[in-house]
N, C-alpha and C positions, 0 to 999 in steps of 0.2 A: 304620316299622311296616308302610307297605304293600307295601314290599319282602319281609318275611318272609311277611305272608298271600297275597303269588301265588309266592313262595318253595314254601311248603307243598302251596298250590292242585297245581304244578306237580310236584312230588313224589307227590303222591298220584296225578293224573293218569298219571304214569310206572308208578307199580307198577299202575295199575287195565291198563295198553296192554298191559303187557310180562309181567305174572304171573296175570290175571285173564283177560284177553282174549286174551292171547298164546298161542304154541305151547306146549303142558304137555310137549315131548319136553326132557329136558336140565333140565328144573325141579329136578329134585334135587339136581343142582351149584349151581342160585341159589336154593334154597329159602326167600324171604323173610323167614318167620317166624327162621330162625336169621342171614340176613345182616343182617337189619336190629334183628335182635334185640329181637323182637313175640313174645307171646308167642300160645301158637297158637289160643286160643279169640279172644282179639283179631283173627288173622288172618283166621280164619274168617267171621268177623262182620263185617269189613271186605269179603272176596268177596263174601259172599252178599247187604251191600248194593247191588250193581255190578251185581248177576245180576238184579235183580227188573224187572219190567217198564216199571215208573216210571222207572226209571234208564236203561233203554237205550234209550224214547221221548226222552228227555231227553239223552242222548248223541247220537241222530239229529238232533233239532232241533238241536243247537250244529254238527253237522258240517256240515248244509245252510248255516248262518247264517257260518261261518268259510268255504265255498266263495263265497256270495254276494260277500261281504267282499272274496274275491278276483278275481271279477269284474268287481267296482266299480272297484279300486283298478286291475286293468287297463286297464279305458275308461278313466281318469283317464290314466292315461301315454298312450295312445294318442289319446287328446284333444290331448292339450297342441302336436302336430304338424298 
C-alpha cells in the first residue's frame, strides 16, 4: 500500500511541475484534462489548488529541505575519506 500512495504522491507531483508550473507554450498537444482523462472542472480545481499561497510556501519549504538533505548526504561521502 505504500508503494501505491508515493506512487500517487509522485504522479500528482509530476502533473503539479510539468502542467501547473510548467511552460503553458505546447499545453494543447498534452492538454491534461483530455490525456489523462479528468474531467475539466476537476482539472481546474486541482491547479488552482497548487497556485494558492499556502501551497507554494509549502513547495519552498520542501525544496530548501530536499537541497539540505543533499548537503548532508554529501558531507557524508566526503567524510567517510
Amino acid at each position: 500500500m505504500s508503494t501505491v500512495a508515493s506512487r500517487w504522491r509522485q504522479f500528482k507531483c509530476n502533473l503539479t511541475t510539468r502542467f501547473v508550473y510548467g511552460n503553458s507554450e505546447g499545453q494543447h498537444e498534452h492538454n491534461p484534462p483530455v490525456k489523462y482523462d479528468v474531467d475539466k472542472e476537476t482539472w481546474e480545481q486541482f491547479a488552482a489548488s497548487r497556485k494558492t499561497p499556502n501551497w507554494q510556501v509549502r513547495g519552498q519549504y520542501h525544496s530548501m529541505f530536499q537541497k539540505k538533505i543533499g548537503e548532508y548526504k554529501a558531507n557524508l561521502i566526503f567524510d567517510d575519506y
